[in-house]
BAFI-3210 file (N, C-alpha, C; in Angstrom, 3 decimals, decimal comma, padded with zeros to 6 digits):
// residues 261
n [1|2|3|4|5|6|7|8|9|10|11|12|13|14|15|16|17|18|19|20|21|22|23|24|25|26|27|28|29|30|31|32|33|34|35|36|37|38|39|40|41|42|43|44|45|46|47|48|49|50|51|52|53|54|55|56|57|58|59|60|61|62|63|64|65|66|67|68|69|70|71|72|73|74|75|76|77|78|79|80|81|82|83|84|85|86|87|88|89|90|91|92|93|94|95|96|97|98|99|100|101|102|103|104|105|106|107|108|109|110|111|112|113|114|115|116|117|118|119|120|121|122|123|124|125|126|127|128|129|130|131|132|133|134|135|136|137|138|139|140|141|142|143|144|145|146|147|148|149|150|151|152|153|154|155|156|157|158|159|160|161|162|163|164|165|166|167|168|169|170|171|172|173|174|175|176|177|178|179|180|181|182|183|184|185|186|187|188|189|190|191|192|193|194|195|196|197|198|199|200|201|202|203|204|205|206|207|208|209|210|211|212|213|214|215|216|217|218|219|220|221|222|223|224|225|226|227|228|229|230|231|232|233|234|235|236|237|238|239|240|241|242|243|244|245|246|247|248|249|250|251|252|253|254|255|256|257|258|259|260|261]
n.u [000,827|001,855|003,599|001,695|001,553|004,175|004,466|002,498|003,156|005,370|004,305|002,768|004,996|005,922|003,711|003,898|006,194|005,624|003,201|005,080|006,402|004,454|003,333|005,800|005,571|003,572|004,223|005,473|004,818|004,740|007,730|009,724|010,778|010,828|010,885|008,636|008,325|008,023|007,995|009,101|008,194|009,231|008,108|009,122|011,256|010,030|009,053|009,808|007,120|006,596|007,964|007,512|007,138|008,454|008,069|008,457|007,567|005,533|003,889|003,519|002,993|002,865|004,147|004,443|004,520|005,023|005,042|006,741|005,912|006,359|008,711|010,265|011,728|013,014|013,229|011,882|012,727|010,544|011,259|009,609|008,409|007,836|005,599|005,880|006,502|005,450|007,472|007,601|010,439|013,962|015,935|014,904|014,958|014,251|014,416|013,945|012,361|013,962|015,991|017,699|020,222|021,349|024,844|026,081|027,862|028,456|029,605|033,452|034,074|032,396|031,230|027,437|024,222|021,328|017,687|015,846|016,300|015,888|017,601|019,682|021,376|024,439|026,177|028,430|028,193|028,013|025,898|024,055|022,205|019,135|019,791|022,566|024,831|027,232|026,687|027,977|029,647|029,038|030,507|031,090|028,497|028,961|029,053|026,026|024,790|022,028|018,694|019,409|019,461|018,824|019,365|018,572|020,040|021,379|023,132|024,344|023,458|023,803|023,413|025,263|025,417|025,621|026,226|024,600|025,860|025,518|026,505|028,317|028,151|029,232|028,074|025,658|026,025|025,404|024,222|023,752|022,528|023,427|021,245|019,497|017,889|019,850|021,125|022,519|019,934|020,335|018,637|017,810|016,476|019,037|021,372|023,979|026,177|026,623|028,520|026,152|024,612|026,263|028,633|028,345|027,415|028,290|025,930|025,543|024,426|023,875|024,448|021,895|019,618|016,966|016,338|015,732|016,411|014,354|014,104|013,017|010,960|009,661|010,265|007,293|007,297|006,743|004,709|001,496|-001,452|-004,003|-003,561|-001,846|-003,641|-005,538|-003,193|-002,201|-004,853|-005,090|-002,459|-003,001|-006,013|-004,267|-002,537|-004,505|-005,837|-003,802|-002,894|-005,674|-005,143|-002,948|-004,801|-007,228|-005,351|-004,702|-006,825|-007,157|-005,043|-006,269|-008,066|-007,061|-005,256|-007,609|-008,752|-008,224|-010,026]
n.v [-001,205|001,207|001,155|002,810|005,200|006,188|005,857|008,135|010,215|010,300|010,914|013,586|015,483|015,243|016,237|018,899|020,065|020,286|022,179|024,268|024,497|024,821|027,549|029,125|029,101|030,107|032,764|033,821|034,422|036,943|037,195|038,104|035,460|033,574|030,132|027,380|025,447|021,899|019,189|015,735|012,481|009,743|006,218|005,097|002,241|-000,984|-003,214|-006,516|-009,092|-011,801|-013,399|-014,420|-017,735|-020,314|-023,573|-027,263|-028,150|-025,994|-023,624|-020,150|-017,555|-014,751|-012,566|-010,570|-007,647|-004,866|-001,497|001,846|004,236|007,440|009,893|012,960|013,291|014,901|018,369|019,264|021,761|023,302|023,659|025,151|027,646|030,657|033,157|036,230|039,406|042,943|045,513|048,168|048,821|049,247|047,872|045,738|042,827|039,556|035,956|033,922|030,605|027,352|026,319|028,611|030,605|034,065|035,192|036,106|038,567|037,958|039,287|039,444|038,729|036,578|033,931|033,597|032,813|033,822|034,343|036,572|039,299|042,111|044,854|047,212|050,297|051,365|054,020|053,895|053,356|050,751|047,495|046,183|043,664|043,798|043,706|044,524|043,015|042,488|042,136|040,188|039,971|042,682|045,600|049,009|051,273|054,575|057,964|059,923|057,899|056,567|055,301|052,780|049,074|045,653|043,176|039,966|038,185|038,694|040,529|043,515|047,272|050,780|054,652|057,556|060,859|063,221|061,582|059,416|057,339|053,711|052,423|049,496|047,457|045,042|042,106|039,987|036,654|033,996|030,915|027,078|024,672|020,841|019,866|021,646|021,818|021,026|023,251|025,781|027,518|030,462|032,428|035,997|036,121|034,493|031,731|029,084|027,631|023,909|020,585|018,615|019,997|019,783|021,217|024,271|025,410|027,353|029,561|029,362|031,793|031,386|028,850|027,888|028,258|028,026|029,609|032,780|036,197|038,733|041,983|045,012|043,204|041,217|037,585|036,169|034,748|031,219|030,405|028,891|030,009|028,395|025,941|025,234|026,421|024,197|022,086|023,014|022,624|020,276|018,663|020,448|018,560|015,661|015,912|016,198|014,095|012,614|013,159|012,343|009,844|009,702|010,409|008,410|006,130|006,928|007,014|003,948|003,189|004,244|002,972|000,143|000,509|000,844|-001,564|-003,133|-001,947]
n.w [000,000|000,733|-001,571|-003,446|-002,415|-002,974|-005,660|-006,527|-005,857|-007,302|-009,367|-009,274|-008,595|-011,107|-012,537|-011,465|-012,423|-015,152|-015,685|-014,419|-017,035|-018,744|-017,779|-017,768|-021,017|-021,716|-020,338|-021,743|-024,464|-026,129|-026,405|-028,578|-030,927|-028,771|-028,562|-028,185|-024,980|-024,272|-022,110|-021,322|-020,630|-018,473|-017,995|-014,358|-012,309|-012,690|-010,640|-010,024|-009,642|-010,631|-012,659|-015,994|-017,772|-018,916|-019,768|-019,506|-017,758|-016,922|-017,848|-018,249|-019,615|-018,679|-016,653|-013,273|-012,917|-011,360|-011,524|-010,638|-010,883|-012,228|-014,364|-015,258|-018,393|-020,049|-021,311|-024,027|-026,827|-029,058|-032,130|-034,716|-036,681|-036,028|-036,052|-038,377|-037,335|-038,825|-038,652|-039,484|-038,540|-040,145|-039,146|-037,748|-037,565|-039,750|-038,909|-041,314|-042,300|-041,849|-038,969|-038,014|-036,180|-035,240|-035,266|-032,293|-029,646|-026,577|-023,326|-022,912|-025,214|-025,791|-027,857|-028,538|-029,580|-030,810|-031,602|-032,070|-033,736|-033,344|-033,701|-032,349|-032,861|-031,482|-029,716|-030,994|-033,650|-033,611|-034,453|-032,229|-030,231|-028,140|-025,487|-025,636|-026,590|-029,489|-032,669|-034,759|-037,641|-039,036|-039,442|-037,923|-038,576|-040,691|-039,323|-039,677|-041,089|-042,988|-044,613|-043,826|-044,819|-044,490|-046,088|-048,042|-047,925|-045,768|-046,327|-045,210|-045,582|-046,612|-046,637|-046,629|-045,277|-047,887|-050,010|-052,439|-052,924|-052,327|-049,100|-047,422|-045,127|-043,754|-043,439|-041,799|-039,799|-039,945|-038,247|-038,191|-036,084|-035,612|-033,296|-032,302|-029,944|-027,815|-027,265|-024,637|-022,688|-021,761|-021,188|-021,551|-024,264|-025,148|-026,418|-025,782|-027,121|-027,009|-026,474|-026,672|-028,678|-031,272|-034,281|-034,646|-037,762|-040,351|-042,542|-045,607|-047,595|-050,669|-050,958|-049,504|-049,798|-048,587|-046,200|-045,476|-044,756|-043,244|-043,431|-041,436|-040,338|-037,286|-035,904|-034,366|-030,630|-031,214|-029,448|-028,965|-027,447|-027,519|-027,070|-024,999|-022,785|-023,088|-022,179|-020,190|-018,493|-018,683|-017,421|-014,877|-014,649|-014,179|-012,306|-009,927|-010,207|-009,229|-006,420|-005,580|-005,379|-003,326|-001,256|-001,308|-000,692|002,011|003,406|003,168|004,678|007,021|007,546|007,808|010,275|012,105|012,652|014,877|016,482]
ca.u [000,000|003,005|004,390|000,610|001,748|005,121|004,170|001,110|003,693|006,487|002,899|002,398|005,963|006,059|002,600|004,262|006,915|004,928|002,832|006,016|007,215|003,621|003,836|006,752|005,276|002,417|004,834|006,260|003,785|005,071|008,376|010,766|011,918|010,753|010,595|007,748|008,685|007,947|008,355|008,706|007,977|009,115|008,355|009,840|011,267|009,206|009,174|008,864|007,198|006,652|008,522|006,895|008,052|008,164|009,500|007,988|005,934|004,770|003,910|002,980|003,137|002,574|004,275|003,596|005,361|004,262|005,493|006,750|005,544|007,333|009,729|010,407|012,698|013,661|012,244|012,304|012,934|009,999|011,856|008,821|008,854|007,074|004,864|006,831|005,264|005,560|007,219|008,419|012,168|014,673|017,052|014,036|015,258|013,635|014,674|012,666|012,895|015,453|016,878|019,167|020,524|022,328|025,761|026,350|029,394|028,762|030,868|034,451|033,758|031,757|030,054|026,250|023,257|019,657|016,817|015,845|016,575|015,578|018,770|020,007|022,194|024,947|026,584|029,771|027,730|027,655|024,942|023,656|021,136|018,954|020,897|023,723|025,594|027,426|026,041|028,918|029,965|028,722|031,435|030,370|028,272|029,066|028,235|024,748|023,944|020,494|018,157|019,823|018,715|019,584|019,005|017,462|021,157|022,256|023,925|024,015|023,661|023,376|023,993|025,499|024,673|026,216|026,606|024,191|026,737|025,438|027,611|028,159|028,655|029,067|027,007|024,992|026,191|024,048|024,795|023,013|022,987|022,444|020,157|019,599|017,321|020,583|021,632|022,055|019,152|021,214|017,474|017,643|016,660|020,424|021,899|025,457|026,791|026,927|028,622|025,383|024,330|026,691|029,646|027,877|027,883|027,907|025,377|026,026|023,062|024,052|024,274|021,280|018,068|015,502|016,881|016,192|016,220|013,164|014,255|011,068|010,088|010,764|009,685|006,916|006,509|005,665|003,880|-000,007|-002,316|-004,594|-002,743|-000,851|-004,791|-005,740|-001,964|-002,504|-006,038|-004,744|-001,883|-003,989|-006,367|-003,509|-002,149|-005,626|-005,808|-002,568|-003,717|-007,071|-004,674|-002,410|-005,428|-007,288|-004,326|-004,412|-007,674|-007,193|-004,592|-006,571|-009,374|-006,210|-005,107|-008,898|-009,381|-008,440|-010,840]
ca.v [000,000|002,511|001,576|003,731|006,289|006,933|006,356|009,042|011,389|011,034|011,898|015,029|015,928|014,988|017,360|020,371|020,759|020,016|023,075|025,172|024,718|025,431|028,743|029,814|028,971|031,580|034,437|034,367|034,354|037,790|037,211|037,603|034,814|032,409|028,978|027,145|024,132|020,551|018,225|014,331|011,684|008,306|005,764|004,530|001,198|-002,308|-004,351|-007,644|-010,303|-013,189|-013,299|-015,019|-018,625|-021,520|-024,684|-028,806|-028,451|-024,795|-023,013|-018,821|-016,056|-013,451|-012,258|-009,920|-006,412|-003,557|000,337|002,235|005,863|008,393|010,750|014,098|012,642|016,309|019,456|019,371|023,065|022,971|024,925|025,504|028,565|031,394|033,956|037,107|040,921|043,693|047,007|048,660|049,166|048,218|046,955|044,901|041,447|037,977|034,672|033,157|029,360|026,960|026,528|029,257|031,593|034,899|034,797|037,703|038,637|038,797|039,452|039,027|038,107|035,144|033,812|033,228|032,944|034,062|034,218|037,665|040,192|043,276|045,150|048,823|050,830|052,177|055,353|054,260|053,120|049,054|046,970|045,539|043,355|044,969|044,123|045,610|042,290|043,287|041,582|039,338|040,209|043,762|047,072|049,974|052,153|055,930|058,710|060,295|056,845|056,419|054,395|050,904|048,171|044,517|042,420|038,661|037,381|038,905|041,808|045,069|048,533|052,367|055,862|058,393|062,351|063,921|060,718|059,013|056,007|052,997|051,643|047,699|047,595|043,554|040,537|039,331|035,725|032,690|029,509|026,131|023,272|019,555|019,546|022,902|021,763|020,664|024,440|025,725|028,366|031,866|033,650|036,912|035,452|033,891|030,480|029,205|026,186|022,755|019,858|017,778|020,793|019,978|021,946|025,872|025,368|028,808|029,676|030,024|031,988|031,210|027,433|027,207|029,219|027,450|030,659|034,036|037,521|039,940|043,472|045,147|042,036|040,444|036,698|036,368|033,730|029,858|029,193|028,765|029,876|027,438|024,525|025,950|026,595|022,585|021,340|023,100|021,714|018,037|018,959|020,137|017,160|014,516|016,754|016,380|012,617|011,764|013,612|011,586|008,256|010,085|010,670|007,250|005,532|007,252|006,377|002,567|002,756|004,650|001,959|-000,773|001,217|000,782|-002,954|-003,560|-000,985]
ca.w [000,000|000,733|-002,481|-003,765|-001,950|-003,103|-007,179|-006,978|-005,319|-008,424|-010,497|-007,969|-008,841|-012,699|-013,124|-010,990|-013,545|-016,195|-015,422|-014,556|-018,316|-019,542|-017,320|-019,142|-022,089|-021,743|-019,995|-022,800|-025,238|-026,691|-026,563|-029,772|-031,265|-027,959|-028,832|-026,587|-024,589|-024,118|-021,116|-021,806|-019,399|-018,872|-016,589|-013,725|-012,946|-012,408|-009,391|-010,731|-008,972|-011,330|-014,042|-017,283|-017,075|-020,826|-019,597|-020,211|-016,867|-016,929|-018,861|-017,641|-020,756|-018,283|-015,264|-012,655|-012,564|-010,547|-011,526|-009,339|-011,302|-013,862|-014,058|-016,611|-018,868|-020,711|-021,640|-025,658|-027,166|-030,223|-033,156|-035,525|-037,198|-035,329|-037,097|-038,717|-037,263|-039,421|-037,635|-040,127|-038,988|-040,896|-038,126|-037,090|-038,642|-039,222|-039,956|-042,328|-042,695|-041,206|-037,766|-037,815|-035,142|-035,087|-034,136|-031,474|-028,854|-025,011|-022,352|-022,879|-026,748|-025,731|-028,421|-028,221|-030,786|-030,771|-032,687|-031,399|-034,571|-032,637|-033,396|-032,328|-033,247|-030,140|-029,390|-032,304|-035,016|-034,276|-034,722|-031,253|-029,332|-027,049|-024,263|-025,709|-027,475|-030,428|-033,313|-035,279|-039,673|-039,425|-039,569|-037,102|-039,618|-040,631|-038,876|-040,397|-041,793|-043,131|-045,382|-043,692|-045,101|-044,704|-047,785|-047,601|-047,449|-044,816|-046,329|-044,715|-047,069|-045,991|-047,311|-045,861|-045,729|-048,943|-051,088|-053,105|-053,090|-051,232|-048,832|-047,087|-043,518|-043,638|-043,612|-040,734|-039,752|-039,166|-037,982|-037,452|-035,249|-035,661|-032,995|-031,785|-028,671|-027,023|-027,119|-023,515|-022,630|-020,598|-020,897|-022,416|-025,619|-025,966|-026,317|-025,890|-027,862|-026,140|-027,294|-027,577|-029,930|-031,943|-034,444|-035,102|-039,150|-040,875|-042,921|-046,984|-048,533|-052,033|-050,906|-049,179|-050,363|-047,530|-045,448|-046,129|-043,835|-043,569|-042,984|-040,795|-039,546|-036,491|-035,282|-032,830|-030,334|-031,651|-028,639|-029,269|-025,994|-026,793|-027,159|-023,836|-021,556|-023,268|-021,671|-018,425|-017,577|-018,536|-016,517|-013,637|-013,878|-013,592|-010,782|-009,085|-009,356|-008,161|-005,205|-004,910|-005,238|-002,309|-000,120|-001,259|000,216|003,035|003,526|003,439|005,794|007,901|007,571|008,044|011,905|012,996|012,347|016,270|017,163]
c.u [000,868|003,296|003,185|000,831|003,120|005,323|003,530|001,996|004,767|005,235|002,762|003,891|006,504|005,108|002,992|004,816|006,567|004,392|003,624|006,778|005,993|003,300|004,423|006,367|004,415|002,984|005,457|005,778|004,178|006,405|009,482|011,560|011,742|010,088|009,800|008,861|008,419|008,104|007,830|008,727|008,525|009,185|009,509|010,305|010,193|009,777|008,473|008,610|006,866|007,379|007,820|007,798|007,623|008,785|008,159|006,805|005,171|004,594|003,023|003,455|002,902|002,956|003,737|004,647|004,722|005,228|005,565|007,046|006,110|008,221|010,171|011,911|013,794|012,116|012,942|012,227|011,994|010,336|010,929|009,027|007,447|005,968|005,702|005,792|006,155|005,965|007,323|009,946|012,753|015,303|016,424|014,633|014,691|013,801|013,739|012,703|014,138|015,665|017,769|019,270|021,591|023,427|025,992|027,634|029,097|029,715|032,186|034,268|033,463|030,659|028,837|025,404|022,042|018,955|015,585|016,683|016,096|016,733|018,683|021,296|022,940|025,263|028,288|029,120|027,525|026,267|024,616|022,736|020,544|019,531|022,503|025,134|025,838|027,237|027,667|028,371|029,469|029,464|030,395|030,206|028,768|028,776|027,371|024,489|022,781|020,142|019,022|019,257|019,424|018,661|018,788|019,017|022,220|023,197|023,571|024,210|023,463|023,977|024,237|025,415|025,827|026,631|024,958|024,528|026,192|026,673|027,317|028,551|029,102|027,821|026,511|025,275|025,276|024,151|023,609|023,380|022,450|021,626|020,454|018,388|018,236|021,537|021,664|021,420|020,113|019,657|018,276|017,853|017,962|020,850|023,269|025,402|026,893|027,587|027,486|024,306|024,399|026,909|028,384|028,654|027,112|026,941|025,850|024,525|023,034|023,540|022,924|020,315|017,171|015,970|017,095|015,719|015,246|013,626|012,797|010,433|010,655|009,812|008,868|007,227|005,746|004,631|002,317|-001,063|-003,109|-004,734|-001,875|-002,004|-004,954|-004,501|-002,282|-004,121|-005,729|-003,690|-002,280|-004,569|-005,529|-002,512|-003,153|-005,940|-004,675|-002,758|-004,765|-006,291|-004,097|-003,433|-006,961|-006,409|-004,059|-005,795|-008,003|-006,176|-004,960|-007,743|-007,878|-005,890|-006,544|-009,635|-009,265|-009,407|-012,052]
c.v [001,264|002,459|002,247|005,159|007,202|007,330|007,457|010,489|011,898|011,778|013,061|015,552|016,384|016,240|018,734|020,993|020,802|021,675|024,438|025,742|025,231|026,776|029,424|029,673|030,344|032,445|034,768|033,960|035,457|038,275|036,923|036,388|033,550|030,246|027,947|025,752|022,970|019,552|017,022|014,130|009,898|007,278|004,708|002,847|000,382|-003,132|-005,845|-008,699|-011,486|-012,712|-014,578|-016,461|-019,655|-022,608|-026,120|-028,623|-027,245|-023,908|-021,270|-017,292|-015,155|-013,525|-011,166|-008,516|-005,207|-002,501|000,820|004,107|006,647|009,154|012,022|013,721|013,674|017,354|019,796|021,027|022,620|024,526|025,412|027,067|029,688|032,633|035,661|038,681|042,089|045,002|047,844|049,774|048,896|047,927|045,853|043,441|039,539|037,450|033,897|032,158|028,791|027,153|027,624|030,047|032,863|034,755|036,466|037,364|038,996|039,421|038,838|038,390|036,746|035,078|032,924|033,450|033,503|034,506|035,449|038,951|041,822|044,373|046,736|049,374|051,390|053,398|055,274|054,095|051,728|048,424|046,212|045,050|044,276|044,620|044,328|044,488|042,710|041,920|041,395|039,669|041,594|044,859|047,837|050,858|053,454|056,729|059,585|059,125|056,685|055,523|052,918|050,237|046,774|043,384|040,703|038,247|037,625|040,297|043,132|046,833|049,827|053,562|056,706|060,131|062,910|062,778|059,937|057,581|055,086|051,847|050,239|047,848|045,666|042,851|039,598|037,263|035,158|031,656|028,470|025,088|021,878|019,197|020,725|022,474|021,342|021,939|024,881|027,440|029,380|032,726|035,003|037,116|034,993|032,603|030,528|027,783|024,942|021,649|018,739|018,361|020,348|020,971|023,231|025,720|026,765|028,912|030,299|030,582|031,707|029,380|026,566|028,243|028,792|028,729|031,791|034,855|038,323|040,919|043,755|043,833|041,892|038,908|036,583|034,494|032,256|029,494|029,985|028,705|028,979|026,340|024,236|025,242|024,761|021,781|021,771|022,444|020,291|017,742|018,910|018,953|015,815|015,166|016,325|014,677|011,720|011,994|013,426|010,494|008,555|009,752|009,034|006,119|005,559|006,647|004,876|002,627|003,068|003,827|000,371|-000,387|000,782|-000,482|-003,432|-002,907|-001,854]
c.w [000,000|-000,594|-003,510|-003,994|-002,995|-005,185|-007,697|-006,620|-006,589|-009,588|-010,315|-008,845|-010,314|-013,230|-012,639|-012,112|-014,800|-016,330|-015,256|-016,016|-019,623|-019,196|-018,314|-020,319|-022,519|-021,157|-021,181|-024,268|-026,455|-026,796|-027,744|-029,738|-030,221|-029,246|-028,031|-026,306|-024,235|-023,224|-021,199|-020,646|-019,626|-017,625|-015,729|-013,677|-012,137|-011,431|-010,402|-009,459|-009,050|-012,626|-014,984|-017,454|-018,077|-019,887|-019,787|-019,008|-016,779|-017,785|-018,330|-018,631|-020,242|-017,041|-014,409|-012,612|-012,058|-011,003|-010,440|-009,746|-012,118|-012,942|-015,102|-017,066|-019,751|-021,135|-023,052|-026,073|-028,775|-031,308|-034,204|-035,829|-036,300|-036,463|-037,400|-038,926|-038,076|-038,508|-038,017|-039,732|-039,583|-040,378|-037,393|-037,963|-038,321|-039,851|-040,374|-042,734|-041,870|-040,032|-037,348|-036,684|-035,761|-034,307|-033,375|-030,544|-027,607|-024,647|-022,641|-024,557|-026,497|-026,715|-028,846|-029,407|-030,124|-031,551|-032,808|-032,461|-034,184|-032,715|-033,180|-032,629|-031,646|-031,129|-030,547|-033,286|-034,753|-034,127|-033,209|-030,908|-028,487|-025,514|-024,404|-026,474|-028,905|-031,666|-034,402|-037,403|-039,583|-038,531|-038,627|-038,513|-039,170|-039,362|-039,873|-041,178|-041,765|-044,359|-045,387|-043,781|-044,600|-045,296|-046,901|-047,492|-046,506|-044,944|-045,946|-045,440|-046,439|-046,873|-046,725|-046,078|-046,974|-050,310|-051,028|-053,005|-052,011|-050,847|-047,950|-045,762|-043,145|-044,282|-042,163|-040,495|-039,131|-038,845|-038,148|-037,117|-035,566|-035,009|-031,536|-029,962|-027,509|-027,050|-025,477|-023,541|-021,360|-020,361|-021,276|-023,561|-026,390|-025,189|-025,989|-026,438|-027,152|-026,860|-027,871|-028,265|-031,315|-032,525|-034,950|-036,898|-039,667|-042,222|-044,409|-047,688|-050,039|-052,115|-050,811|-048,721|-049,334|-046,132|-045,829|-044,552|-044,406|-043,176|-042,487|-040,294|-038,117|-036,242|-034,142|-032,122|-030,962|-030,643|-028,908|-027,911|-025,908|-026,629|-026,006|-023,044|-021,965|-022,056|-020,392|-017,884|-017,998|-017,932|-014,846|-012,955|-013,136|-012,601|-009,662|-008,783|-009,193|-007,122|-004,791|-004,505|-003,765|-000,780|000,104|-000,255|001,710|003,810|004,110|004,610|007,403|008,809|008,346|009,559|012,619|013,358|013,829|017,173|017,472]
res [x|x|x|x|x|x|x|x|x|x|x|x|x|x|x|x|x|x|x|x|x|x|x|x|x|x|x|x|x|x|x|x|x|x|x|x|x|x|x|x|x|x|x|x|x|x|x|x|x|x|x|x|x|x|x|x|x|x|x|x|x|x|x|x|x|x|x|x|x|x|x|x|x|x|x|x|x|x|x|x|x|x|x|x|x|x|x|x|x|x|x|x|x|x|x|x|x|x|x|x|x|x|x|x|x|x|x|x|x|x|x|x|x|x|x|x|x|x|x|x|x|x|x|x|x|x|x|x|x|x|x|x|x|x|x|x|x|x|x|x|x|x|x|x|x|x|x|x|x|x|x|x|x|x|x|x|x|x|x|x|x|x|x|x|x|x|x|x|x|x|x|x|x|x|x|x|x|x|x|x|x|x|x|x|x|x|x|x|x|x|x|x|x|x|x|x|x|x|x|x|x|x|x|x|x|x|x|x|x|x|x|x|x|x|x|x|x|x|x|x|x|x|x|x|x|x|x|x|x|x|x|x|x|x|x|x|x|x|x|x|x|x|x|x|x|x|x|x|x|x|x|x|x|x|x|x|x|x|x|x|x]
***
């Protein structure tokens, strides 16, 4: 009867975080570039107490194994392509197709990706994140630079006050991963490389057309609210009856204590 108790509790435990990753899912509903998230399950192990048994005198095709409850086996990163909002900046940028990431430059030239095209301009001319990462292949523009564009392959263009002449500030780099859900999440929409990422392969736009850049766009949000509110009330419920099995249990043993009564 304890061993009731202690399966309905890894359930209790399995549905908390469950709920914690559909949370985040909906805070960040309007977040550039978020990718929602996923939490697998798998269960625990089997107490066996017949094992399945062929032989001349017996014959038993079925043993007896008892579970002993689940466990969250990972939280999958779902890369689908998000929907692309119109702002009209042109430093606003969105990837269109494909896995890819921006490569950018933290702290100490650490470098990180994200999928987060929101870019600004600083106080020299370079191209930055909004928290202030300096965005990787693109020259600090002019001073009085205007009409910046950046073209579907990444290339960066501007003109400056008294010329006509358009000029190139770089080329926006892009990478992708063989299996970008093994990226590690830093939160403020940036990754860092892991080895079971795998190698950061640079992006050839000539090579490989299933990848183009929107100037004025940016990526919203893949995650879907009501594919989110559905996951949290089937969440909930199997929250609610692991916690009947909990208090069931408790029940019988409470009925089991009274039998000398």
């Amino acid at each position: 009867m304890m061993r009731s108790l202690y399966t309905a509790s890894t359930g209790m435990h399995a549905q908390q975080l469950n709920v914690d990753t559909l949370a985040h899912n909906i805070a960040n509903v309007n977040t550039t570039g978020y990718k929602r998230q996923r939490v697998e399950f798998q269960d625990l192990l089997y107490q066996t107490i017949k094992r399945p048994t062929v032989s001349d005198e017996l014959i038993e095709p079925v043993g007896v194994s008892v579970g002993l409850g689940v466990r969250p086996s990972a939280i999958d990163i779902m890369t689908g392509q998000g929907n692309l909002q119109p702002t009209g900046n042109p430093l606003d940028v969105a990837i269109s197709g494909g896995n890819a990431y921006f490569r950018v430059y933290g702290p100490g030239d650490q470098e990180l990706y994200t999928r987060d095209g929101s870019f600004k301009l600083d106080a020299e001319g370079n191209l930055v994140t909004s928290g202030g990462n300096l965005v990787a292949g693109v020259d600090a523009l002019e001073a009085g630079a205007y009409d910046i564009l950046v073209e579907k392959d990444g290339r960066v263009t501007y003109k400056v006050s008294g010329s006509d002449e358009i000029q190139e500030a770089g080329q926006l780099e892009l990478v992708t991963f063989m299996n970008p859900s093994g990226l590690e999440k830093l939160g403020g929409n940036l990754y860092r490389a892991t080895d079971t990422a795998g190698e950061a392969v640079d992006w050839d736009p000539e090579a490989d057309s299933t990848i183009t850049l929107e100037s004025g766009y940016l990526e919203s949000s893949n995650v879907q609210i009501v594919e989110e509110m559905v996951g949290l009330i089937t969440a909930q419920r199997a929250y609610e009856i692991n916690s009947k099995v909990v208090q069931s249990v408790d029940e019988m043993l409470q009925t089991t204590t009274n039998l000398r009564r």
